[in-house]
ZATIVO-459031 format. One record per residue (C-alpha): residue in one letter; residue number from 1; x negated, y negated, z negated. Coordinates in pm, whole numbers, plus 32768, in hexadecimal, padded with zeros to 4 digits. Layout:
<nodes>
<r: A, k: NUM, px: X, py: Y, pz: Z>
...
</nodes>
This chain:
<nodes>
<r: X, k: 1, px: B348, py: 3103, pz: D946>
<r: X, k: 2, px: B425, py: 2FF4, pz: D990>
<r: X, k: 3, px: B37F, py: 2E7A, pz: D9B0>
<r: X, k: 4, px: B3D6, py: 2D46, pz: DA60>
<r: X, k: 5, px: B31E, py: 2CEC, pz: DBD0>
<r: X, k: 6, px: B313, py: 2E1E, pz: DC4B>
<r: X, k: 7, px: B35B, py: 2DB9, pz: DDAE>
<r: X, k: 8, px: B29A, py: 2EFB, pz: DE39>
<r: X, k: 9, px: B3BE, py: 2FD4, pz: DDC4>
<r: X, k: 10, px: B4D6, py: 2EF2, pz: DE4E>
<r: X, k: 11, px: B410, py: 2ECB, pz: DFA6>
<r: X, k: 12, px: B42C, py: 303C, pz: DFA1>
<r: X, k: 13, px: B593, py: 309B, pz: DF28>
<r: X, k: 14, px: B615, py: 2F7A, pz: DFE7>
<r: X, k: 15, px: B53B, py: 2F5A, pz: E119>
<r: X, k: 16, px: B51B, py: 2DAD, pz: E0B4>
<r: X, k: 17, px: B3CF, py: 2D38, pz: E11F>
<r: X, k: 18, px: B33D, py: 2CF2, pz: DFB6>
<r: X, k: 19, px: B2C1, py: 2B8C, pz: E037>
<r: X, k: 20, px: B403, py: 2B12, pz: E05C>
<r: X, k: 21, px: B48C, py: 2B6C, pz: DF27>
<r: X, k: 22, px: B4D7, py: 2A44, pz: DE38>
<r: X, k: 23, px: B467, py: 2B1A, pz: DCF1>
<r: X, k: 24, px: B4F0, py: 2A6E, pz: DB80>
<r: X, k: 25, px: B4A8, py: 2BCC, pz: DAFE>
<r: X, k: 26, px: B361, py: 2B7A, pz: DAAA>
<r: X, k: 27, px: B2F2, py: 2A3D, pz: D9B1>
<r: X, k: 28, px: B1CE, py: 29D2, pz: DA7B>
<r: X, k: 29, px: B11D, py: 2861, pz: DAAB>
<r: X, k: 30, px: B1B2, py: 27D4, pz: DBF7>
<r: X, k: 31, px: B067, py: 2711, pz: DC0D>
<r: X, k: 32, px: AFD4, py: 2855, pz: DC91>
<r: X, k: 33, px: AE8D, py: 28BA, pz: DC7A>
<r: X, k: 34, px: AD88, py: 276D, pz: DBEC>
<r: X, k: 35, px: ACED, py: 26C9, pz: DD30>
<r: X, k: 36, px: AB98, py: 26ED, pz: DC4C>
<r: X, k: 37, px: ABE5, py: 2891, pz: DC5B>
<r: X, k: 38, px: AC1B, py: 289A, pz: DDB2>
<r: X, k: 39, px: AAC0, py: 27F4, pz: DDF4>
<r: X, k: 40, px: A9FF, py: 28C6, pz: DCE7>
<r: X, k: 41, px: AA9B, py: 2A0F, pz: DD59>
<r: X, k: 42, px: A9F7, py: 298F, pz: DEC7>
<r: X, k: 43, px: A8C0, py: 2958, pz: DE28>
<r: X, k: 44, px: A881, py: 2A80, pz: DD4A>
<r: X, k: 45, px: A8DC, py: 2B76, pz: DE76>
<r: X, k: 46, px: A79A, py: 2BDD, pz: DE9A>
<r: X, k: 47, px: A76A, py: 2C4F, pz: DD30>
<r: X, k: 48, px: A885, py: 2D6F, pz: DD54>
<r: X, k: 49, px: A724, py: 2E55, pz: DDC5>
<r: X, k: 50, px: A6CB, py: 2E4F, pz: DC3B>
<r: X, k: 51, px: A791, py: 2E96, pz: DB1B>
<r: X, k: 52, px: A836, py: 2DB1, pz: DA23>
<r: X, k: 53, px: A742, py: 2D4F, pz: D8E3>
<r: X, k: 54, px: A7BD, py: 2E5B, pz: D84C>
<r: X, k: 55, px: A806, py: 2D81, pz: D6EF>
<r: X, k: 56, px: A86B, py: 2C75, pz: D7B7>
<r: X, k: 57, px: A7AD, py: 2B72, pz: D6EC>
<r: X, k: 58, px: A840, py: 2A26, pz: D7AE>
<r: X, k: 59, px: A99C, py: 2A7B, pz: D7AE>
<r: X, k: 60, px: A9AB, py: 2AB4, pz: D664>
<r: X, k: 61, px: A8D7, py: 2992, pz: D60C>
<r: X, k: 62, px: A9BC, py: 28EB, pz: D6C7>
<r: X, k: 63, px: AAFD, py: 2935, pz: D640>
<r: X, k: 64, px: AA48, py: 2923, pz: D4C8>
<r: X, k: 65, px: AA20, py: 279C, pz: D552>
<r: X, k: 66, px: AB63, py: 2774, pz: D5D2>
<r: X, k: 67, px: AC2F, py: 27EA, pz: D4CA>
<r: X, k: 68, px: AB31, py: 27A7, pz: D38E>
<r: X, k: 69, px: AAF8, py: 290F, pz: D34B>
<r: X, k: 70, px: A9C4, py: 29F4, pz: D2DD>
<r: X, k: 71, px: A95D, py: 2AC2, pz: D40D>
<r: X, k: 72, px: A900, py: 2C02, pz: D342>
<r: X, k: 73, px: AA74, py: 2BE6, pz: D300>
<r: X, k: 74, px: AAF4, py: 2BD5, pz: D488>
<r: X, k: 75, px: AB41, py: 2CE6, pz: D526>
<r: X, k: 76, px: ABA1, py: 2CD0, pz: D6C5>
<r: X, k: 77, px: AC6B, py: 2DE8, pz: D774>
<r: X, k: 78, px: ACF9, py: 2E43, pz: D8DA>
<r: X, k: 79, px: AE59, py: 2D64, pz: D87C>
<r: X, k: 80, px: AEC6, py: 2CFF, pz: D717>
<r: X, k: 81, px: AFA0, py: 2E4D, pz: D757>
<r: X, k: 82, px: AE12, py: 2F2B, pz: D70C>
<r: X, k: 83, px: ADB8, py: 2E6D, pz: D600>
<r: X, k: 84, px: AF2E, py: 2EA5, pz: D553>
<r: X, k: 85, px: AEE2, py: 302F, pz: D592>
<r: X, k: 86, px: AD4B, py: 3005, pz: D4FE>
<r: X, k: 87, px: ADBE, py: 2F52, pz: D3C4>
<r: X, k: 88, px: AEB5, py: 3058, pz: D38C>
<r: X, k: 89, px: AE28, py: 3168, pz: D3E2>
<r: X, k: 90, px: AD08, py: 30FB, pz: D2EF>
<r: X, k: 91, px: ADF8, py: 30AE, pz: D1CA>
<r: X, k: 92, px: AE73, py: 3230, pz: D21C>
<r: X, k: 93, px: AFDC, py: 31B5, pz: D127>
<r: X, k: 94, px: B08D, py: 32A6, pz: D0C3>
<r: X, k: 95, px: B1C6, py: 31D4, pz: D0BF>
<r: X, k: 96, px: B225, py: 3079, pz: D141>
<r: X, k: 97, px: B323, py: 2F86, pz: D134>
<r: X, k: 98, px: B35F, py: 2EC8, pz: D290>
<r: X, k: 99, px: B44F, py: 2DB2, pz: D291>
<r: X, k: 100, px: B543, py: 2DE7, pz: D3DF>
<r: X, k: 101, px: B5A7, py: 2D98, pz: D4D8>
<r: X, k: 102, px: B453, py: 2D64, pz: D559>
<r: X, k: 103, px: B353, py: 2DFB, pz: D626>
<r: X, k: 104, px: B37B, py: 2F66, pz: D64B>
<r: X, k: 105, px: B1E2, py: 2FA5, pz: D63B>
<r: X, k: 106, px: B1B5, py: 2F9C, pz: D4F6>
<r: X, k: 107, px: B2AA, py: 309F, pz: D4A7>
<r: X, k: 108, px: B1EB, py: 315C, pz: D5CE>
<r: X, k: 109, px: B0AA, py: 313A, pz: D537>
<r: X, k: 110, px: B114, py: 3184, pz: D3C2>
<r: X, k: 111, px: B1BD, py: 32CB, pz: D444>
<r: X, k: 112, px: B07F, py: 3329, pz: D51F>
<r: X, k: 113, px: AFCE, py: 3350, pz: D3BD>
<r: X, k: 114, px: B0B3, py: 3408, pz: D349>
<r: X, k: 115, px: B136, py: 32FF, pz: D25F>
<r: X, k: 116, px: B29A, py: 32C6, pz: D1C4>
<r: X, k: 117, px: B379, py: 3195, pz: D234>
<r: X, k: 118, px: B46B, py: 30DB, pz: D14A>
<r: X, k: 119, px: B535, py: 2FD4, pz: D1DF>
<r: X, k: 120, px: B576, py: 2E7C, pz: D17B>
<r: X, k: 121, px: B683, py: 2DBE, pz: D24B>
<r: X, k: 122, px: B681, py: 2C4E, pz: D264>
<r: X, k: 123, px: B819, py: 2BE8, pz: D2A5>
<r: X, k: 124, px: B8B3, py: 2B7F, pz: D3A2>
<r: X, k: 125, px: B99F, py: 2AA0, pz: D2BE>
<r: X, k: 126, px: B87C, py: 29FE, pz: D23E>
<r: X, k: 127, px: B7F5, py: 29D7, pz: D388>
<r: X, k: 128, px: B6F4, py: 2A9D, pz: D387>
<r: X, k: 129, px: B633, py: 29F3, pz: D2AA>
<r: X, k: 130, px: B565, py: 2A7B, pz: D188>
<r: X, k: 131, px: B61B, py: 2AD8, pz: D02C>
<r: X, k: 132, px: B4C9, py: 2A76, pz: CF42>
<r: X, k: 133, px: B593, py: 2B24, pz: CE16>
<r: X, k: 134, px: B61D, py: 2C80, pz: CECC>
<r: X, k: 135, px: B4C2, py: 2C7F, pz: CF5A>
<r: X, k: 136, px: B412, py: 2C69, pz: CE1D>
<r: X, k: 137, px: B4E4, py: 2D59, pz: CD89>
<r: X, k: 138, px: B491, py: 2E6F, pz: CE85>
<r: X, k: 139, px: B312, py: 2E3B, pz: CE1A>
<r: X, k: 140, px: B27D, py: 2FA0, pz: CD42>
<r: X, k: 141, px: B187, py: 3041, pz: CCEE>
<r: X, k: 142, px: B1BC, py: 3175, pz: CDCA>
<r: X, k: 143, px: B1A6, py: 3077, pz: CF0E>
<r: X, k: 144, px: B060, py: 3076, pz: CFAF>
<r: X, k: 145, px: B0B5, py: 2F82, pz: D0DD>
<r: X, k: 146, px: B1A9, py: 2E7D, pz: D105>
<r: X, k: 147, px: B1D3, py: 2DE0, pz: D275>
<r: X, k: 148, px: B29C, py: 2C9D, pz: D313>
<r: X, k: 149, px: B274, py: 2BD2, pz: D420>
<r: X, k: 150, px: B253, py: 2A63, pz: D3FE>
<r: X, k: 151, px: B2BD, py: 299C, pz: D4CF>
<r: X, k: 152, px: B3A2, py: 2AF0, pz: D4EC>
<r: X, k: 153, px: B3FF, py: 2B96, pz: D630>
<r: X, k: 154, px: B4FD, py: 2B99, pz: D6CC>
<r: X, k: 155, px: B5D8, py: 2ABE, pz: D5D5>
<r: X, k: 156, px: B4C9, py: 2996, pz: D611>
<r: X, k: 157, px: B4DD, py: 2931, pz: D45E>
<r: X, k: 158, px: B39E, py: 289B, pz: D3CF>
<r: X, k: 159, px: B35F, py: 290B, pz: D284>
<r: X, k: 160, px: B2E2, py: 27EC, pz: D180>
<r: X, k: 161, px: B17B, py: 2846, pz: D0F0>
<r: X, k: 162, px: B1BE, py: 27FE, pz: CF8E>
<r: X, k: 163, px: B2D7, py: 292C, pz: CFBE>
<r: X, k: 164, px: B1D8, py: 29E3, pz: D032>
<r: X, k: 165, px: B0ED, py: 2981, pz: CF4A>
<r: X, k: 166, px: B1C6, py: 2A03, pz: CE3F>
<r: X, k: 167, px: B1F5, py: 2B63, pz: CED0>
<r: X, k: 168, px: B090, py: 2B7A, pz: CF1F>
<r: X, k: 169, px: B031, py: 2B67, pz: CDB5>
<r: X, k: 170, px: B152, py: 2C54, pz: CD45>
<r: X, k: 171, px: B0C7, py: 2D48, pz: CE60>
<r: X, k: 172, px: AF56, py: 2D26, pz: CD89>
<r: X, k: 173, px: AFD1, py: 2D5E, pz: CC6A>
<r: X, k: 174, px: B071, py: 2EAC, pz: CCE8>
<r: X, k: 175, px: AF1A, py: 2EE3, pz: CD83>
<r: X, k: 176, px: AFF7, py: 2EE2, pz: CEE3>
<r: X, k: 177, px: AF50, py: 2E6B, pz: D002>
<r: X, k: 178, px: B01E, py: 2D38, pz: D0BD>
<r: X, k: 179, px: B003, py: 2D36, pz: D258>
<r: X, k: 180, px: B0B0, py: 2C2F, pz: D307>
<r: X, k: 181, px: B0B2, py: 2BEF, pz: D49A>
<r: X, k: 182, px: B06C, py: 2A7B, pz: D4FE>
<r: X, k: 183, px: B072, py: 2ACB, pz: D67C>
<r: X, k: 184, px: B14A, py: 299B, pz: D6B3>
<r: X, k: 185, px: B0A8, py: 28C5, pz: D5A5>
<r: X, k: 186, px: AFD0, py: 27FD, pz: D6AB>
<r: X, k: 187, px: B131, py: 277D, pz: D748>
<r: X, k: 188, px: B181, py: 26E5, pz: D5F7>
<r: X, k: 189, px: B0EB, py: 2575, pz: D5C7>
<r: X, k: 190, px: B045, py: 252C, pz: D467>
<r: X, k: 191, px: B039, py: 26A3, pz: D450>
<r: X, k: 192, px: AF24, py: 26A4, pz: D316>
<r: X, k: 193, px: B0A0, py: 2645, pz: D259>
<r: X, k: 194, px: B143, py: 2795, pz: D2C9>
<r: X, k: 195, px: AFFF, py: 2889, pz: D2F2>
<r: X, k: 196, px: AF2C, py: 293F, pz: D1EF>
<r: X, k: 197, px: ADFF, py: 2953, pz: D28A>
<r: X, k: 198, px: AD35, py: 2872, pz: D19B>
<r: X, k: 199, px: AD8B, py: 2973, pz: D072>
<r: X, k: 200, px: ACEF, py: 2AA8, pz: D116>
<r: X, k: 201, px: AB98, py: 2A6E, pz: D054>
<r: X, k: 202, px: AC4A, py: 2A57, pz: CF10>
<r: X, k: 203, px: AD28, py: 2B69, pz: CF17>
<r: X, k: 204, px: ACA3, py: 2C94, pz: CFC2>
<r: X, k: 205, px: ADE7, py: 2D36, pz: CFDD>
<r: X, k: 206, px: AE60, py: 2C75, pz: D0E0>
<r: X, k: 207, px: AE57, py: 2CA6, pz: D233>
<r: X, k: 208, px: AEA8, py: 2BD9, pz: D345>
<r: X, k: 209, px: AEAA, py: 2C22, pz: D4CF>
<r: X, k: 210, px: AEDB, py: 2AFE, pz: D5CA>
<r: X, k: 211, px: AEEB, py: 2B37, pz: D758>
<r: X, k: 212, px: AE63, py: 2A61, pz: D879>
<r: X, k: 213, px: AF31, py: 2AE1, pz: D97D>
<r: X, k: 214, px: B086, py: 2A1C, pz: D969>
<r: X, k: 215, px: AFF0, py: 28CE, pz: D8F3>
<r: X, k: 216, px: AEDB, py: 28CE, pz: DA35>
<r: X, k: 217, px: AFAD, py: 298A, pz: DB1B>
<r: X, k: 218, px: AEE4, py: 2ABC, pz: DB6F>
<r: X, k: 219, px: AF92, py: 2BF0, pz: DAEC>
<r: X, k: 220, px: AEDD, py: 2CB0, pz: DC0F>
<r: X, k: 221, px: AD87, py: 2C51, pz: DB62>
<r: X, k: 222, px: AE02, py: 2D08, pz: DA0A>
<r: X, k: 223, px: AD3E, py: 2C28, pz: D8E9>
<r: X, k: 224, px: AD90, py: 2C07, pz: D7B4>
<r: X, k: 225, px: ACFE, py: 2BE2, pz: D625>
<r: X, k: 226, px: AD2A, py: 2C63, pz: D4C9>
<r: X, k: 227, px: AC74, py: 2BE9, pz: D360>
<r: X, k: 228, px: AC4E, py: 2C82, pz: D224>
<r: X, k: 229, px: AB6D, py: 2C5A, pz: D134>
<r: X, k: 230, px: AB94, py: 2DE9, pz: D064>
<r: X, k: 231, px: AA48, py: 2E99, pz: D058>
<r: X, k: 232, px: AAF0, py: 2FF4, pz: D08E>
<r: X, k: 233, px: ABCE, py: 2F9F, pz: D1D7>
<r: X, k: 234, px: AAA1, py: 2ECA, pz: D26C>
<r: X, k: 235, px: A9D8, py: 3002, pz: D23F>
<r: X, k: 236, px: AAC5, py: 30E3, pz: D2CC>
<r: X, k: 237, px: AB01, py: 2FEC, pz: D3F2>
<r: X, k: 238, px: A990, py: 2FE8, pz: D458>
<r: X, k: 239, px: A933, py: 3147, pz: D41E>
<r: X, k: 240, px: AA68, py: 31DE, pz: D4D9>
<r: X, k: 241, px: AAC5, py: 30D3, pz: D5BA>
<r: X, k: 242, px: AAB4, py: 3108, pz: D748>
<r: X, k: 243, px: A991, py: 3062, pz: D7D2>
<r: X, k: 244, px: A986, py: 2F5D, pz: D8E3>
<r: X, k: 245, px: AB06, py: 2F06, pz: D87B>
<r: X, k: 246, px: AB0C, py: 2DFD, pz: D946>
<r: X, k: 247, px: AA73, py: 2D9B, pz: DAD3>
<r: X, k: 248, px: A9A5, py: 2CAB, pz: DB6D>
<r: X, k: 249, px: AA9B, py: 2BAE, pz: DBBA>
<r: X, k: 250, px: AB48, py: 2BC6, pz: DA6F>
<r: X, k: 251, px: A9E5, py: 2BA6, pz: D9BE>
<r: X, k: 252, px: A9DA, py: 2A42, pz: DA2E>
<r: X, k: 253, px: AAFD, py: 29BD, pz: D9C8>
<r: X, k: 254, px: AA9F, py: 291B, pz: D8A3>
<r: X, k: 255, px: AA23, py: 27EC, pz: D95F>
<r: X, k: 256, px: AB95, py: 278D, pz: D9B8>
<r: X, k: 257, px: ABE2, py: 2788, pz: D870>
<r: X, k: 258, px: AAD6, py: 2689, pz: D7FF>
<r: X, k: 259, px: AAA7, py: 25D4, pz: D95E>
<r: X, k: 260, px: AC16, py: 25E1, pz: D9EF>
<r: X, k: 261, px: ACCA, py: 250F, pz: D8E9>
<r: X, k: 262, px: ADB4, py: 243C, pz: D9E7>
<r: X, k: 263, px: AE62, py: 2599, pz: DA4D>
<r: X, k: 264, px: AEE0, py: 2588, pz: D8E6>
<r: X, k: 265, px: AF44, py: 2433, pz: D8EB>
<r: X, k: 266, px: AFF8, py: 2479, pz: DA04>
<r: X, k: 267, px: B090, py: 25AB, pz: D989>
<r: X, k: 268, px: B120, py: 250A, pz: D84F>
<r: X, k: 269, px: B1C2, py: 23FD, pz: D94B>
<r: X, k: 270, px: B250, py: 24AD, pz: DA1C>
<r: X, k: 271, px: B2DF, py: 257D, pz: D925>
<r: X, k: 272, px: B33B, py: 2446, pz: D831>
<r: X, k: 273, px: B40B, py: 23AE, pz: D974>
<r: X, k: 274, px: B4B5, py: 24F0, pz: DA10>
<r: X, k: 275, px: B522, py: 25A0, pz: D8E1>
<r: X, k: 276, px: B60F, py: 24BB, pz: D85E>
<r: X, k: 277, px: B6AF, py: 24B3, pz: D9C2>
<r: X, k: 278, px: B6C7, py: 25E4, pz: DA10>
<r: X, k: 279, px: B754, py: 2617, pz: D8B7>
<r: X, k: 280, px: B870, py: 2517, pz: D90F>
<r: X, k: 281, px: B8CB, py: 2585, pz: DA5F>
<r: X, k: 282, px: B8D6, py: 26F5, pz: D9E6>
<r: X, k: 283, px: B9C6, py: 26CD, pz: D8D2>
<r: X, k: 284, px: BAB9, py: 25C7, pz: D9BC>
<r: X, k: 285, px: BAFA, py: 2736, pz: DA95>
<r: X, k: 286, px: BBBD, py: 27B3, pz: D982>
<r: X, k: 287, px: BB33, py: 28FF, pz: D9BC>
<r: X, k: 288, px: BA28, py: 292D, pz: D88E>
<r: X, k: 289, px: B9EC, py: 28F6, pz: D731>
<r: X, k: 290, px: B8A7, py: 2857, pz: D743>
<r: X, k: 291, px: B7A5, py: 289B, pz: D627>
<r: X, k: 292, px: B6BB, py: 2767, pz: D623>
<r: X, k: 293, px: B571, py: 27BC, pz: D692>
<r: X, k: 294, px: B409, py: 2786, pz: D5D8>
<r: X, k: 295, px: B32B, py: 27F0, pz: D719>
<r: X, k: 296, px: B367, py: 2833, pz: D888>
<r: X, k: 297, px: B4A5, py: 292E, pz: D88D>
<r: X, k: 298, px: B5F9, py: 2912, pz: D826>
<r: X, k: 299, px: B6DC, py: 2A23, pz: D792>
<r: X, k: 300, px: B83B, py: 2A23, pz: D822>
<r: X, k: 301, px: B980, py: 2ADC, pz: D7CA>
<r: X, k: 302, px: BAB2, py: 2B15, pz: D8C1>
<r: X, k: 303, px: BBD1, py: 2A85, pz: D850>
<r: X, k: 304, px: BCE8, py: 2ACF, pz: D952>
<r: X, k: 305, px: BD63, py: 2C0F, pz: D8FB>
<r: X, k: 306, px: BDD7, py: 2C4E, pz: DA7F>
<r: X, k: 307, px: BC3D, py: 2C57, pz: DAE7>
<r: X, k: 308, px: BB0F, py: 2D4A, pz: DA1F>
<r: X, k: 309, px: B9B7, py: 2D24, pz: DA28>
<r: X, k: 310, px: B9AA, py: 2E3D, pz: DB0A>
<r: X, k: 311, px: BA7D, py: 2DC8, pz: DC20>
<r: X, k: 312, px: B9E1, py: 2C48, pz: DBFD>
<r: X, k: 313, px: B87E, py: 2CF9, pz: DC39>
<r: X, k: 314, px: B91B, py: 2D8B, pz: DD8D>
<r: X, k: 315, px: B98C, py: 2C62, pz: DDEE>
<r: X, k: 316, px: B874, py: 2B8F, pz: DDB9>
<r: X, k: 317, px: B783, py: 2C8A, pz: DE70>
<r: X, k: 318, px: B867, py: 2C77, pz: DFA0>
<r: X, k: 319, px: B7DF, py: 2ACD, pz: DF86>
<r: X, k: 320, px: B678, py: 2B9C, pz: DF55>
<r: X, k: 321, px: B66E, py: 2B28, pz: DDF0>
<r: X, k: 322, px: B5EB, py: 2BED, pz: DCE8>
<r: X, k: 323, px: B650, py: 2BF1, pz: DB60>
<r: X, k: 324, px: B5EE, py: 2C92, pz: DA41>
<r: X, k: 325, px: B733, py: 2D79, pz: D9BA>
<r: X, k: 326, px: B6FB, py: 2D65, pz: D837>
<r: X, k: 327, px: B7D0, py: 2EC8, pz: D7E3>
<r: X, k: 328, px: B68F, py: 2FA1, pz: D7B8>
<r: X, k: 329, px: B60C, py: 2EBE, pz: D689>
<r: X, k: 330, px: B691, py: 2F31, pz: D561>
<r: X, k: 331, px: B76C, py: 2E46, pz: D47A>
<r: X, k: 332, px: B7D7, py: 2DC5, pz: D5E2>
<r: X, k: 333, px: B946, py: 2E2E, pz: D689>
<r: X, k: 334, px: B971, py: 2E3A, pz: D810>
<r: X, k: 335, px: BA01, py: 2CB4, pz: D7FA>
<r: X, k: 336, px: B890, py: 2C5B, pz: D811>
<r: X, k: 337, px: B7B1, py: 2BC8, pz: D8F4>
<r: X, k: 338, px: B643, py: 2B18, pz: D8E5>
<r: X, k: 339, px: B5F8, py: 2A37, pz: D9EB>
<r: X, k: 340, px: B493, py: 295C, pz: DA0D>
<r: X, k: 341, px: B4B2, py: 27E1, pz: DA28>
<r: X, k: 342, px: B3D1, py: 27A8, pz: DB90>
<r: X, k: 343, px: B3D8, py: 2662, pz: DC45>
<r: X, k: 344, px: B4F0, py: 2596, pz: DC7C>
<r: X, k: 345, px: B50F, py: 260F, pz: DE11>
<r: X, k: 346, px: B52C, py: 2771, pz: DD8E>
<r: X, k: 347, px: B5EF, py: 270C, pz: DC63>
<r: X, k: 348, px: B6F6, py: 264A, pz: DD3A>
<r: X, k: 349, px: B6F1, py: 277E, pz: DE52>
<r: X, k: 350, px: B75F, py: 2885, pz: DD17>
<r: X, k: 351, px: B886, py: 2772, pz: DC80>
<r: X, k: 352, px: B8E0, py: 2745, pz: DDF6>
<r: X, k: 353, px: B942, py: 28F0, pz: DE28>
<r: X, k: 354, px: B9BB, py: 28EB, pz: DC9B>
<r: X, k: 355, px: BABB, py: 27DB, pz: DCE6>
<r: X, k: 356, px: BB4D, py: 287E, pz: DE17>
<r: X, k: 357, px: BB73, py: 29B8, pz: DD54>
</nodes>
């Protein structure tokens, strides 16, 4: 399994004291964790001698107030990453279409059930962005599952919801089931325009999974959602599913999401004033093609022929800064690199080492 931030295995192979490593591997919130967290984590200490509520009936209650959704339709999980696997694993398909490059879990998960993967590349002449009418065309009747990403990861595209809209219907009438990933959707301001969570209720072959850990900043906590609405899967889900999915401290996050609202604004403004930037300063090196971002990462590719991804990595963990290498996603070459957008110190320290290289 390759991901981004893992700084355990570079403090080991390299002997770097993971503290001081400057990680754009991994797309998380440079706010850190919400001041509100910190305090309730303090204050619910006490309660790690019991055991979760078992259904946990706030969190979900929360999130169903949050995000205007039915809570017999939420379903939480130990990272968005358990609740991909669940849904899955319920849907049992015996062959899916996932639209690379993209997250390599949901191949991992389809394969785990034995399933069948067909592949569906988005092009890099097109920038990555989604073909409606190849897409469309790739839609049958022997498909069970169809999977994307949206905003997709690593190439950072935002998919338009009347697109989706479109394929989501085509996928009912094929009595296919649609999942899409929103793990980056909370980054994207006036997200109702870009997300289909509001259809869930009406068409029960959709699923959709959303994560809290980039967005809050607390990928050690593992939290994260899915919805759907199909009698059959929500049956399977609750009669099979592990229980206590989720601790303590994880239980009571729902209260940031209804009570910490100036973390957001202040997520969206920091992000509305760096990006564009850090955008700038990145393409005056000469060294990239930039792919505009929708969220909180950027996809690069190496231009200079003299220099590979590879050797740039190297280089840039000798500074104690740490990349994400693109070459295992498929529909990606080894000229690609993903790199987060964090604050403008730590923005300004990576442009600093890329211009002397």
């Amino acid at each position: 399994m390759k991901h981004g931030g893992n700084v355990f295995e570079i403090e080991q192979k390299y002997g770097f004291d993971r503290r001081c490593l400057l990680d754009f591997s991994a797309n998380i919130n440079p706010l850190g964790v919400p001041k509100l967290y910190k305090k309730m984590m303090m204050d619910a200490f006490d309660d790690l001698i019991n055991y979760p509520d078992i259904n946990y009936f706030d969190l979900k209650n929360d999130i169903g107030e949050k995000y205007n959704l039915s809570v017999e339709n939420i379903f939480v999980g130990n990272g968005g990453v358990q609740v991909i696997f669940d849904f899955i694993k319920a849907i049992n398909p015996k062959k899916s279409l996932v639209v690379y490059p993209t997250f390599g879990e949901y191949e991992r998960a389809i394969r785990a059930t034995g399933g069948q993967v067909e592949e569906f590349f988005l092009k890099e002449e097109e920038d990555f962005q989604l073909n409606a009418e190849e897409i469309m065309e790739r839609i049958h009747r022997d498909l069970d599952l169809v999977v994307l990403c949206n905003p997709n990861n690593p190439t950072g595209t935002l998919t338009n919801k009347s697109l989706l809209e479109n394929l989501l219907k085509k996928c009912r009438e094929n009595n296919v089931f649609l999942m899409i990933d929103e793990a980056f959707m909370d980054f994207v301001e006036g997200a109702e325009e870009y997300s289909l969570l509001s259809q869930v209720e009406t068409y029960d072959n959709l699923l959709i999974t959303r994560s809290f850990t980039k967005f809050y900043g607390i990928p050690g906590l593992r939290l994260g959602f899915g919805v759907c609405s199909h009698p059959e899967i929500k049956g399977q889900l609750r009669e099979h599913g592990i229980p206590w999915q989720v601790n303590t401290f994880g239980s009571y996050f729902g209260r940031v999401l209804l009570e910490d609202g100036e973390y957001e604004k202040k997520t969206h403004l920091w992000l509305k004033e760096e990006t564009p930037r850090f955008v700038e300063e990145l393409k005056k090196l000469a060294l990239f093609k930039v792919y505009p971002p929708s969220v909180n990462y950027i996809l690069l590719k190496l231009l200079p022929s003299q220099l590979d991804v590879k050797g740039l990595k190297e280089r840039l963990l000798v500074e104690k800064i740490l990349v994400r290498d693109c070459s295992n996603f498929k529909g990606l070459s080894d000229r690609f690199i993903r790199i987060a957008i964090k604050g403008k110190q730590d923005n300004d320290r990576l442009l600093e080492v890329l211009k002397r290289i």
